[in-house]
Backbone as CSV, one residue per row, in Angstrom:
resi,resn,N_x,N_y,N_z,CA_x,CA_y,CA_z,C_x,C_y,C_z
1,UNK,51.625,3.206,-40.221,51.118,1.830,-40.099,49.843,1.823,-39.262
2,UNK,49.084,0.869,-39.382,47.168,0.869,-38.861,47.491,0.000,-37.926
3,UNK,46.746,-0.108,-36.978,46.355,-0.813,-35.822,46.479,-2.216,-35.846
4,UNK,45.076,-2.367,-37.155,45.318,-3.521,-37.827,46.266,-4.218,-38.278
5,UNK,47.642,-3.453,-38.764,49.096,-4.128,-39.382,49.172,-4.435,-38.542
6,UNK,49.518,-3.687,-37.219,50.263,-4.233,-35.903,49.875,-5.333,-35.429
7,UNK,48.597,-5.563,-35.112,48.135,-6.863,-34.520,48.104,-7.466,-35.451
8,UNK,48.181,-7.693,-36.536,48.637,-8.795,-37.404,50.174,-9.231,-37.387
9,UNK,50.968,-8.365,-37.301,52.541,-8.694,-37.071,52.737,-9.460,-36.042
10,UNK,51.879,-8.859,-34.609,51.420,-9.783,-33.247,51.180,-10.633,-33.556
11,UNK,50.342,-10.927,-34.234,49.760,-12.427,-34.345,50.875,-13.436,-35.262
12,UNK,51.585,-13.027,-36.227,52.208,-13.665,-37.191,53.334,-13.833,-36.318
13,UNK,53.995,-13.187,-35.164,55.307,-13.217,-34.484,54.431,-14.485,-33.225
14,UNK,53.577,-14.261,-33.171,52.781,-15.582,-31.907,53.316,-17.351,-32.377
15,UNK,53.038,-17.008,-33.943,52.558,-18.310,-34.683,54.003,-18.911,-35.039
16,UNK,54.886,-18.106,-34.729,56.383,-18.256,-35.515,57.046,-19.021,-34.037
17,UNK,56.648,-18.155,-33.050,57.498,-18.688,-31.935,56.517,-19.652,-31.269
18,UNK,55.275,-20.370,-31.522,54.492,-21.352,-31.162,53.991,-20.741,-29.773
19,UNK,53.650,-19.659,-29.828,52.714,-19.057,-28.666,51.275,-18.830,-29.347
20,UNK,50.466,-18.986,-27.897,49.167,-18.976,-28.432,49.014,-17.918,-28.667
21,UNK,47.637,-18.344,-29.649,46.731,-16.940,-30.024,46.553,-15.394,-29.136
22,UNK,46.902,-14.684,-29.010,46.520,-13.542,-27.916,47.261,-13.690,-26.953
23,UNK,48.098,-14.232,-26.975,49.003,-14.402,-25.651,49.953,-13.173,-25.404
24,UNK,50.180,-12.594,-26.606,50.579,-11.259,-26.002,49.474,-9.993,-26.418
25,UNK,49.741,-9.226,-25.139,49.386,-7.690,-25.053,49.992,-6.912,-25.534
26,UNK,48.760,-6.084,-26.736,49.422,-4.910,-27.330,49.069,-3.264,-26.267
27,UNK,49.675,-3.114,-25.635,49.470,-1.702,-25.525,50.172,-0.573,-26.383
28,UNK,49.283,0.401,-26.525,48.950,1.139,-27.472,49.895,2.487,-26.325
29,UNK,51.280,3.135,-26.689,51.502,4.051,-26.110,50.981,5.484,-26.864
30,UNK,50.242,5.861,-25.812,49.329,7.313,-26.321,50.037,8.777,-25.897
31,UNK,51.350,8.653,-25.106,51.758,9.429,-25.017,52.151,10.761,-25.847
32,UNK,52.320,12.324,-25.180,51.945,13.287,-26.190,51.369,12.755,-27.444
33,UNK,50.476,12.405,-27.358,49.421,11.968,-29.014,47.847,12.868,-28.790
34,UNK,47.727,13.546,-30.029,46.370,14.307,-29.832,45.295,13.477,-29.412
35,UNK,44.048,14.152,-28.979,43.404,13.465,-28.419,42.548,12.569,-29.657
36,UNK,42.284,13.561,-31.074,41.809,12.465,-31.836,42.265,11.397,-32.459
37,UNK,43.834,11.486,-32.366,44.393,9.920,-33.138,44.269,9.403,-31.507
38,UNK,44.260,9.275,-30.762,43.735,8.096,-29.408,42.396,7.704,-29.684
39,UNK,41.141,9.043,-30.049,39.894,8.548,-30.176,39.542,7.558,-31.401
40,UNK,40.874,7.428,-32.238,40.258,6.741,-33.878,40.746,5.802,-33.380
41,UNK,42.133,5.266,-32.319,42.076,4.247,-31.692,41.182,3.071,-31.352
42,UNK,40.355,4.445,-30.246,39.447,3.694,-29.111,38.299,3.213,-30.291
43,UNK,38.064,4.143,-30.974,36.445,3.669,-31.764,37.147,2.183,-33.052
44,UNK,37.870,1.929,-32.724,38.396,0.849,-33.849,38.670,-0.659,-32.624
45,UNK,38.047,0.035,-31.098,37.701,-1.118,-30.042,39.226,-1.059,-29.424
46,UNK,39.997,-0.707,-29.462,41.506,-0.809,-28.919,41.401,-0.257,-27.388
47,UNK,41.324,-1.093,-26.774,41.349,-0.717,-25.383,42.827,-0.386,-24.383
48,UNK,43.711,-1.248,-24.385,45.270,-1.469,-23.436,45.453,0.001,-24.279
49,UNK,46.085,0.697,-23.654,46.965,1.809,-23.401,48.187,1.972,-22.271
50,UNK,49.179,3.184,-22.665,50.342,2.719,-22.421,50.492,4.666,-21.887
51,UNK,50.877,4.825,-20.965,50.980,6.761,-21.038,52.523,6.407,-20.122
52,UNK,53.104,7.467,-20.641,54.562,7.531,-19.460,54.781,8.313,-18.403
53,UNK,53.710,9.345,-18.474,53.190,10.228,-17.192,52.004,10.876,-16.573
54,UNK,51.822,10.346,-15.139,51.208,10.417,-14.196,49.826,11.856,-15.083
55,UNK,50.416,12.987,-14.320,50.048,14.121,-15.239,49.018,14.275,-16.588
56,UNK,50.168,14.185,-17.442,49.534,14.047,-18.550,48.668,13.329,-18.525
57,UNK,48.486,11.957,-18.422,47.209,10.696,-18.582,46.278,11.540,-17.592
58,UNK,46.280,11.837,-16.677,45.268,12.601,-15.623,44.264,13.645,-16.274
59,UNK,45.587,14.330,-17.246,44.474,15.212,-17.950,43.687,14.699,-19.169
60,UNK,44.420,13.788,-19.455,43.166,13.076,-20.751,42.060,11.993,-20.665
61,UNK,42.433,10.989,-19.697,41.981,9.615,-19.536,40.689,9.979,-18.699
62,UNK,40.995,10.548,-17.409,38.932,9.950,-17.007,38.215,10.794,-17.760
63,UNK,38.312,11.863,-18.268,37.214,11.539,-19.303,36.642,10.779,-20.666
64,UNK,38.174,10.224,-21.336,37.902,8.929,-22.227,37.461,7.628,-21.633
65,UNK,37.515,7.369,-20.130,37.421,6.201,-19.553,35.935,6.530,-19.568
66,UNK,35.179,7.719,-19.361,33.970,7.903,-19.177,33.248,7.599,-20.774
67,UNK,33.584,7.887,-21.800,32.941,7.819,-22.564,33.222,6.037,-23.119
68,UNK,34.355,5.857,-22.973,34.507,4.448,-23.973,35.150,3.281,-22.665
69,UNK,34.333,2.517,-22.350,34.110,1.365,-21.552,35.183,0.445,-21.478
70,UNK,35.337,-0.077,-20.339,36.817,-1.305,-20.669,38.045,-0.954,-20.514
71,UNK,38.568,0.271,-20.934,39.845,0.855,-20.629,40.956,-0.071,-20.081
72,UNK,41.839,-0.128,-20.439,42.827,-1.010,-19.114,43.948,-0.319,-19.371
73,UNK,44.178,0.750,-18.305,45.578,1.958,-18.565,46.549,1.633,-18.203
74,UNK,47.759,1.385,-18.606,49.004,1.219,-18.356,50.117,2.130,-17.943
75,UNK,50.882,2.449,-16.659,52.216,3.554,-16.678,53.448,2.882,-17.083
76,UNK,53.990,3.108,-18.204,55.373,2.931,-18.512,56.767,3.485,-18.093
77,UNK,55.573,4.884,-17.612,57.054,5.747,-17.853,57.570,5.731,-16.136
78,UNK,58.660,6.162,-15.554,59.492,6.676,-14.191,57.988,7.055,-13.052
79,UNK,58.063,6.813,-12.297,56.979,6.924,-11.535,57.894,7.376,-10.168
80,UNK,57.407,9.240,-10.049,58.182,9.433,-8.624,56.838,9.215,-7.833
81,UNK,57.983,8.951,-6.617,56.833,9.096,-5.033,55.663,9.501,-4.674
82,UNK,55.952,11.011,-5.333,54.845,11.974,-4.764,53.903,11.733,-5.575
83,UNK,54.070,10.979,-6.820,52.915,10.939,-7.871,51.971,9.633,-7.893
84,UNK,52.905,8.921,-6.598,52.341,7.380,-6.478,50.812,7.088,-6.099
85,UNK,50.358,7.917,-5.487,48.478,7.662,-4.865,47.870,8.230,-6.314
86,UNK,48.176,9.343,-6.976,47.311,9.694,-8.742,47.487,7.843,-9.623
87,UNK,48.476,7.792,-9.000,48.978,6.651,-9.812,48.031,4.814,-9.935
88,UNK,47.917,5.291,-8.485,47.065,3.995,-8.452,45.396,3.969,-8.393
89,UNK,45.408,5.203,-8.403,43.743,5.400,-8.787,43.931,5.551,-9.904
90,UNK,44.826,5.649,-11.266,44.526,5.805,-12.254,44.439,4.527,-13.035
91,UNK,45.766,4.352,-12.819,46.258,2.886,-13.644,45.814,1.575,-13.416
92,UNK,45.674,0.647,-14.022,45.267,-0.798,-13.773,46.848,-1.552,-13.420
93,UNK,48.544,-1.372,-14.277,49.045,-1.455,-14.171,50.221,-0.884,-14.305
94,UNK,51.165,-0.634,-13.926,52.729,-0.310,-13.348,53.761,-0.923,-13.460
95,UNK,54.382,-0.298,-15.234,55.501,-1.256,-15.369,57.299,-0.640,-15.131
96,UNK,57.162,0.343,-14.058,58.415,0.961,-13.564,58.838,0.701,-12.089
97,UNK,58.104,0.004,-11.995,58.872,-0.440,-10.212,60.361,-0.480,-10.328
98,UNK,61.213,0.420,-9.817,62.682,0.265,-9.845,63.392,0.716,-8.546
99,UNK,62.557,1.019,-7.328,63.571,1.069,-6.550,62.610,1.009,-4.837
100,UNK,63.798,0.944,-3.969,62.886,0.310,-3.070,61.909,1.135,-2.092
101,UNK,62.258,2.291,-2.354,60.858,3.982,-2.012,59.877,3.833,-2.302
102,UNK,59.999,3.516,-3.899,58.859,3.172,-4.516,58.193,2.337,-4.151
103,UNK,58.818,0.937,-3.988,57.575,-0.144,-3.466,57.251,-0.028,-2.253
104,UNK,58.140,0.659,-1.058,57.371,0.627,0.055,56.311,1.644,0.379
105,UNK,56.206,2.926,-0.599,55.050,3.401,-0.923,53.681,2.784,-1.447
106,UNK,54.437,1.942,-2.509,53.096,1.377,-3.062,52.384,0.205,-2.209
107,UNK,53.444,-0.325,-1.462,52.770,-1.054,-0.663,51.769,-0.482,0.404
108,UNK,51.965,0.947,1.222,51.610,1.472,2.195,50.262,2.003,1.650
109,UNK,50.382,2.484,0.130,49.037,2.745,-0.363,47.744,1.318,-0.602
110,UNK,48.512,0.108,-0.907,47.971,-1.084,-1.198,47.425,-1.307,-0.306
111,UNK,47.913,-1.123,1.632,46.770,-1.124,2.374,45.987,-0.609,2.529
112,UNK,46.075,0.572,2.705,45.387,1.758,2.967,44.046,1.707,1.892
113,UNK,44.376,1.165,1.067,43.212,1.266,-0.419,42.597,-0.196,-0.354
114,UNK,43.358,-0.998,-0.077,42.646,-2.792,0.080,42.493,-2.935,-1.406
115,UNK,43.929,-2.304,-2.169,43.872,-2.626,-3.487,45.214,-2.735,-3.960
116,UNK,45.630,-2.957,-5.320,46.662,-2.606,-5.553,46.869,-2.683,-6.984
117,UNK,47.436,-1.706,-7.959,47.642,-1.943,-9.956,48.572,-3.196,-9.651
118,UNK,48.334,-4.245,-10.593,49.343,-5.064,-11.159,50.467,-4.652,-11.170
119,UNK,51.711,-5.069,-10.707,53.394,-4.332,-11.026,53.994,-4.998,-11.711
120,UNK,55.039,-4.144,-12.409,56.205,-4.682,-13.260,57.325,-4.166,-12.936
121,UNK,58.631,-5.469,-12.455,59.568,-4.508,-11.813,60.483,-4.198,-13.048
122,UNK,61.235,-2.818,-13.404,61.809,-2.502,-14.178,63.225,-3.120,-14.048
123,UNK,63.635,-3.528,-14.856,65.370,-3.994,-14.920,66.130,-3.418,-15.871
124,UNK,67.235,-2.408,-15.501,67.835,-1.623,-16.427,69.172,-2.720,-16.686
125,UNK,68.737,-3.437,-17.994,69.661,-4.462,-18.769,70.619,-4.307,-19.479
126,UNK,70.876,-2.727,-19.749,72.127,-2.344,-20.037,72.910,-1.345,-19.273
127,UNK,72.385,-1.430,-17.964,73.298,-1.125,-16.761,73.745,0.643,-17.169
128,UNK,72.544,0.968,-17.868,72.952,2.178,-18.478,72.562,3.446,-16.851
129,UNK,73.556,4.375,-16.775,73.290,5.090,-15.772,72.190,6.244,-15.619
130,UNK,71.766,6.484,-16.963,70.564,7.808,-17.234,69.473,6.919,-17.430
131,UNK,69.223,5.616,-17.246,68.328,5.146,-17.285,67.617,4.569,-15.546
132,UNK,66.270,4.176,-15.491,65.661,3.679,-14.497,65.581,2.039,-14.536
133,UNK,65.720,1.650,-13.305,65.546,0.122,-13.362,66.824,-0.447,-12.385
134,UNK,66.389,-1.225,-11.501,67.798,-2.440,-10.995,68.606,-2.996,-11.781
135,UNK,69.590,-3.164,-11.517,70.775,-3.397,-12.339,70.095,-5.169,-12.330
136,UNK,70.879,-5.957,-13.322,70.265,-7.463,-13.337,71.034,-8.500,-12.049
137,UNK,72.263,-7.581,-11.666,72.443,-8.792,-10.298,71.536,-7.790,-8.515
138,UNK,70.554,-7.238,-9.034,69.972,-7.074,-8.175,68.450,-7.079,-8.239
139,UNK,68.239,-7.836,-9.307,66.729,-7.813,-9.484,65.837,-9.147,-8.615
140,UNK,66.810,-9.819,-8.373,66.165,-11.213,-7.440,65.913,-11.010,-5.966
141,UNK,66.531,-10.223,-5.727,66.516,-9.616,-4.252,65.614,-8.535,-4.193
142,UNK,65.293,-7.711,-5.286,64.704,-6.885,-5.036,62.761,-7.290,-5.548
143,UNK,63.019,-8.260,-6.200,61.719,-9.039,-6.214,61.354,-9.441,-5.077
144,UNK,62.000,-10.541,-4.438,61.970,-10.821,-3.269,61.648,-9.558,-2.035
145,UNK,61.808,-8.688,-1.832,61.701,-7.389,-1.151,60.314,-6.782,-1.513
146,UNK,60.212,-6.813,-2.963,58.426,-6.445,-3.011,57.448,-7.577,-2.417
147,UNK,57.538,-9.158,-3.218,56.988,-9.813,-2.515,56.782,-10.224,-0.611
148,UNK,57.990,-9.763,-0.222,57.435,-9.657,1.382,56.558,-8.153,1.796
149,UNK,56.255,-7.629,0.903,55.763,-6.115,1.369,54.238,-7.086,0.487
150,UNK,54.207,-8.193,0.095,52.601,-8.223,-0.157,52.354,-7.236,-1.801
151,UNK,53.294,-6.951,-2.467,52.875,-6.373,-3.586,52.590,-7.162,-4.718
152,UNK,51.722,-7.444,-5.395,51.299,-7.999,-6.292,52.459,-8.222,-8.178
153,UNK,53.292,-8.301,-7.779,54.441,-8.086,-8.845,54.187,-9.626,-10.020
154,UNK,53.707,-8.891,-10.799,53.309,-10.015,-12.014,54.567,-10.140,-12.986
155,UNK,55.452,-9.131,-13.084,56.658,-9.785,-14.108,57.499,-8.627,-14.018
156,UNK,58.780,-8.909,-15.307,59.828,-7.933,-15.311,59.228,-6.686,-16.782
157,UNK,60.316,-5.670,-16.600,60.042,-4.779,-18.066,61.751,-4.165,-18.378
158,UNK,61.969,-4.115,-19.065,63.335,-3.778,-19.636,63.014,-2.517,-20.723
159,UNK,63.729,-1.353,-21.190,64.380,-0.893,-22.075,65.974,-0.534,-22.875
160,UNK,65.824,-1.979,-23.644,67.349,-2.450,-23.827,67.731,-0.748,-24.519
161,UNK,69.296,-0.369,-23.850,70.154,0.475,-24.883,69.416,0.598,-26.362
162,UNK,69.910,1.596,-26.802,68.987,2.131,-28.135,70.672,1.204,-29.167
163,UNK,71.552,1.617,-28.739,72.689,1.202,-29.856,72.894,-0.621,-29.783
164,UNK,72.358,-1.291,-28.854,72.863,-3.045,-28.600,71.551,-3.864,-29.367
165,UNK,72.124,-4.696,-29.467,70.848,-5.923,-30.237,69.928,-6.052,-29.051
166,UNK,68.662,-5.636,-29.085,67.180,-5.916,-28.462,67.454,-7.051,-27.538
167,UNK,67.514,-8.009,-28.872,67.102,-9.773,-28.129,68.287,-10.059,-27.242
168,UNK,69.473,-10.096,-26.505,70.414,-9.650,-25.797,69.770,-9.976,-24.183
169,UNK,69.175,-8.068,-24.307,68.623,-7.811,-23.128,67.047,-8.377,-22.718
170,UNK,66.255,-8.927,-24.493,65.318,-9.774,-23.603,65.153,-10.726,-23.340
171,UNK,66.380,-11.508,-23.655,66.811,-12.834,-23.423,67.581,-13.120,-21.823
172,UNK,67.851,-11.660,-21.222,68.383,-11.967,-20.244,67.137,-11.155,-19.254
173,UNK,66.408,-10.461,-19.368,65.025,-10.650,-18.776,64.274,-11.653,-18.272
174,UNK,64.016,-12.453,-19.765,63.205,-13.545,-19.829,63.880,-14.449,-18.575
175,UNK,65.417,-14.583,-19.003,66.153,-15.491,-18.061,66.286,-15.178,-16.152
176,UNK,65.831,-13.868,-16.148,65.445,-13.287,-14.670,64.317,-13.772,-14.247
177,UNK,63.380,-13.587,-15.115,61.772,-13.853,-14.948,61.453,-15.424,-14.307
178,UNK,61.869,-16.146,-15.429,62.155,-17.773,-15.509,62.626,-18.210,-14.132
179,UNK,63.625,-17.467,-13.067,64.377,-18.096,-11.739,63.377,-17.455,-10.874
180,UNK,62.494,-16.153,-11.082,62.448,-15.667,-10.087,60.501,-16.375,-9.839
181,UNK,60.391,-17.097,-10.837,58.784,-17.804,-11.332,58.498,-16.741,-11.388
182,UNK,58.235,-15.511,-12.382,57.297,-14.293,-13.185,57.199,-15.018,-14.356
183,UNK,56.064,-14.721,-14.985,55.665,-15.434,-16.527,54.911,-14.337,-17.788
184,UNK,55.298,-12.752,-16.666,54.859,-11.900,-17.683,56.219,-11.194,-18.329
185,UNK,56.272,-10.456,-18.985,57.197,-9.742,-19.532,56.723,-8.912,-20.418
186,UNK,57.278,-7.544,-19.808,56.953,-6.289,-20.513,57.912,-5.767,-21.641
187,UNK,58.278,-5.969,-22.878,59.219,-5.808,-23.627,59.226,-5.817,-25.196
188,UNK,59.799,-4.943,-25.526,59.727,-4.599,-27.267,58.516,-3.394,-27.730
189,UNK,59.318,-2.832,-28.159,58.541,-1.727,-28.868,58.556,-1.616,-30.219
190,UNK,57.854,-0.169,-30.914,57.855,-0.076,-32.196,58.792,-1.152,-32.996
191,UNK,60.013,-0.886,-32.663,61.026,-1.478,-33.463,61.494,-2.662,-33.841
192,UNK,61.373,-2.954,-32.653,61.729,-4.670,-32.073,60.477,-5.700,-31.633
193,UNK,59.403,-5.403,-31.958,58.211,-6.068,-30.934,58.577,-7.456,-31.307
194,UNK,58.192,-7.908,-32.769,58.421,-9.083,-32.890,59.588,-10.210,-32.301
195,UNK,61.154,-9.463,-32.068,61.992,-10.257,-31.569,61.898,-10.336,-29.676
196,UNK,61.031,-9.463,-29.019,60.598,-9.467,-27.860,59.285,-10.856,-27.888
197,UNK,58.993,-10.904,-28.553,57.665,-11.527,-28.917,58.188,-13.080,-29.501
198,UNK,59.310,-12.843,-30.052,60.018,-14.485,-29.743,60.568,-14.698,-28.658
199,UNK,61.230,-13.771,-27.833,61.572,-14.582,-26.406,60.751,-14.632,-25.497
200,UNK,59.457,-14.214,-25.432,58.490,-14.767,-24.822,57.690,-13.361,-24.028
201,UNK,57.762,-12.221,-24.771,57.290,-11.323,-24.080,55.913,-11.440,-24.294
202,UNK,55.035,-10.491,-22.845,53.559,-10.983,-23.015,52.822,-9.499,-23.077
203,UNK,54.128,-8.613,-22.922,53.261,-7.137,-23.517,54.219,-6.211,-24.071
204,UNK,53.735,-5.737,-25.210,54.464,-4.880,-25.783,54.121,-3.290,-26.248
205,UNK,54.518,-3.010,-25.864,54.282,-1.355,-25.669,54.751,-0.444,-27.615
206,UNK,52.991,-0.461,-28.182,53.838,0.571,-29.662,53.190,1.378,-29.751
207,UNK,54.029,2.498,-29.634,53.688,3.994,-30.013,53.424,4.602,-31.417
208,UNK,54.717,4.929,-32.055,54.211,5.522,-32.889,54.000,4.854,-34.558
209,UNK,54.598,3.510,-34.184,53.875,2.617,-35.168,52.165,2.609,-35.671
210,UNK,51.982,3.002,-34.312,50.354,3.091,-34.758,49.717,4.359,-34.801
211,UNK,50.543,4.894,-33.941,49.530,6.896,-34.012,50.272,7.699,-34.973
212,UNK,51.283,7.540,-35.289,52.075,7.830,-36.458,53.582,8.940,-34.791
213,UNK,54.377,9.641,-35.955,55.089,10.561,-34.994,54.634,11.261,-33.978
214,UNK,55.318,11.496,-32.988,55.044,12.221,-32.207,55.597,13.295,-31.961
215,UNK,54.480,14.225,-31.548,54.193,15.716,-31.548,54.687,16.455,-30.349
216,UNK,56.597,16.866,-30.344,56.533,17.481,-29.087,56.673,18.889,-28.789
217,UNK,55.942,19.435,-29.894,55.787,21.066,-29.923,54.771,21.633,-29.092
C-alpha cells in the first residue's frame, strides 16, 4: 500500500467520525526499513517518523535530518535510562513514558537542557506483563507525578493485546485522557488505524502498510 492510500484512509476515517481535516498525525514507523524505502518516503514530502530505538535512529537520522528539512522524529519504542540524554537530542517526541525512573530522568535532563521532547505516557491496557506501560488504575497518579516534575506530557499511547478488539483498549485510553484533561492520543496502527481514529486518536503510528514488510535479517 502507497503513502498516498494511507493518508487517504486518514482522511476518509477523519470525515466519518466528524474530526477535522488533519487532525490526526500520521507517523510513518521506519523501523529496521532500508534506508531507500525511508528516502522514497521523505522525497514524496512525508516528514513525522516513528523509530522504536534510540540506536538504530542514531545511526540513520542526522544524516537524513541533514539532507531533507522539517523532520519531526518520533520514539515509540521502550526507552531505557541510560539511553535517555541520545534520546532527547534526537527526538522531537516520546511516546513510552512508563515508569517513574524514567520521568525523573527526563525531567533532570529537561533542566539541565532548558528543553524538553513532547511526552506520551504509555498505558499498558491489557495489563499484559511482557509488555511496557502503567497499568490503567495507575495512570492518573502517575500523570500527576510527571506533571509536578514540570514535564511537558501532551497525552496517553497504548498497545492494545494483539488477540482483543483494538477499540476496547482505545476507548479506555481515550476515557483516561478525557479525566486526566490530555487531548492527544497516540494509538492504532497498520491494522486498526481507522478504529483508533474513531475514538479520537491524534497520532497513529504505520509501518509496514507503507514501507511494505519488514526486513529482520
Amino acid at each position: 500500500m502507497s503513502l498516498e492510500e494511507i493518508k487517504s484512509r486518514i482522511a476518509k476515517a477523519e470525515r466519518a467520525a466528524g474530526r477535522a481535516p488533519g487532525s490526526v498525525t500520521l507517523i510513518a514507523v521506519s523501523k529496521v526499513q532500508p534506508l531507500d524505502r525511508i528516502e522514497a518516503v521523505l522525497e514524496q514530502g512525508h516528514r513525522v517518523f516513528g523509530e522504536n530505538r534510540v540506536q538504530e535512529a542514531q545511526g540513520k537520522w542526522p544524516a537524513l535530518m541533514e539532507r531533507y528539512e522539517g523532520v519531526d522524529l518520533h520514539l515509540i519504542g521502550p526507552l531505557q535510562t541510560n539511553k535517555a540524554r541520545a534520546a532527547v537530542e534526537l527526538f522531537s517526541t516520546i511516546h513510552s513514558v512508563d515508569r517513574p525512573k524514567l520521568a525523573r530522568t527526563l525531567a533532570r535532563l529537561a533542566q539541565e537542557r532548558g528543553a524538553c521532547p513532547g511526552l506520551f505516557i504509555q498505558v499498558n491496557t491489557g495489563e499484559e506483563p511482557q509488555k511496557a506501560g502503567v497499568p490503567p488504575d495507575e495512570a492518573d497518579d502517575f500523570v500527576a507525578e510527571c506533571r509536578a516534575m514540570d514535564l511537558p506530557v501532551r497525552g496517553l499511547m497504548c498497545i492494545p493485546p494483539v488477540d482483543e478488539e483494538p477499540s476496547l483498549h482505545f476507548a479506555l485510553l481515550a476515557k483516561i485522557a478525557a479525566r486526566n484533561g490530555l487531548n492527544e492520543l497516540s494509538m492504532g496502527m497498520s491494522a486498526d488505524f481507522e478504529k483508533a481514529i474513531a475514538l479520537g486518536a491524534t497520532h497513529v503510528r504505520v509501518g509496514s502498510a507503507i514501507f511494505g514488510e519488514r526486513d529482520y535479517g
